[in-house]
C-alpha positions in Angstrom: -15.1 -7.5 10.0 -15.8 -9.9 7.4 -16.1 -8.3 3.8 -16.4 -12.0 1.7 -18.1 -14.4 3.6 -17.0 -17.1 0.3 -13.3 -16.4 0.3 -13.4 -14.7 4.5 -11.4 -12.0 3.7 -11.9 -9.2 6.5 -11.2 -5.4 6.1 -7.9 -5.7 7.7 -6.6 -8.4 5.1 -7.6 -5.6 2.5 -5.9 -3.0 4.4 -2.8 -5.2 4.7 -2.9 -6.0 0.7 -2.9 -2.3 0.2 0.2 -2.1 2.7 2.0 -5.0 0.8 1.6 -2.9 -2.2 -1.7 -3.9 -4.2 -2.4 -1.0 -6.1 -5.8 -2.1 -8.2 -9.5 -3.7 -7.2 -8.3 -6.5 -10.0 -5.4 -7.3 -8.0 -7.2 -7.3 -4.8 -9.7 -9.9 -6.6 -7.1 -12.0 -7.8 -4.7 -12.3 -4.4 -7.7 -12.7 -2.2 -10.5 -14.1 -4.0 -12.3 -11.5 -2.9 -15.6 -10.4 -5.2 -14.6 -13.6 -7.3 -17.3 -16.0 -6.2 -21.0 -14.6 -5.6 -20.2 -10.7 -5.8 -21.9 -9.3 -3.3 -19.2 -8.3 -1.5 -17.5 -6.6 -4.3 -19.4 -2.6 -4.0 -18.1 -2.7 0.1 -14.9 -4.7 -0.9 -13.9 -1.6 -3.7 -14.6 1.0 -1.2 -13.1 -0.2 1.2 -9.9 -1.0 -1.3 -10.5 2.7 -2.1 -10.3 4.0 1.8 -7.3 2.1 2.6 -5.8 3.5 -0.9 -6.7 6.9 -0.1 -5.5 6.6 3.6 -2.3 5.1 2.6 -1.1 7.8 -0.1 -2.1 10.5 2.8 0.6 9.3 4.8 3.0 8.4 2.4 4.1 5.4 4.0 6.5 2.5 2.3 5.2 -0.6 0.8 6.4 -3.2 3.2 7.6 -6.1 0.6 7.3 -9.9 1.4 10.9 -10.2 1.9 10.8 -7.8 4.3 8.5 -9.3 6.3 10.6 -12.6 6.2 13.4 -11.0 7.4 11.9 -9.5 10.7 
């Protein structure tokens, strides 16, 4: 589902941030624009940064770097 309609970022594309290890809303903001232009994304964008956070350090997973990805 599209979260930012300016900058189409989706929920998944926040969920994958989180995987590639964004840790803060600011990051998110600055890697994907998202919340940057109008704002009215930015309350659903944050919680759903916040879910995917949360859901993340409940199953401990790695964060999957960029060079790992290159290298599959």
């Amino acid at each position: 589902m599209y979260i930012c309609l300016c900058h189409a970022v989706t929920d998944k594309a926040i969920h994958e941030a989180v995987d590639r290890g964004v840790s803060s809303y600011s990051e998110l903001a600055f890697n994907t624009g998202c919340g940057t232009q109008c704002g009215s994304c930015a309350r659903t964008a944050r919680q759903i940064f916040n879910e995917a956070v949360e859901a993340r350090s409940e199953l401990s997973l790695p964060v999957i770097s960029n060079s790992a990805l290159a290298a599959a």
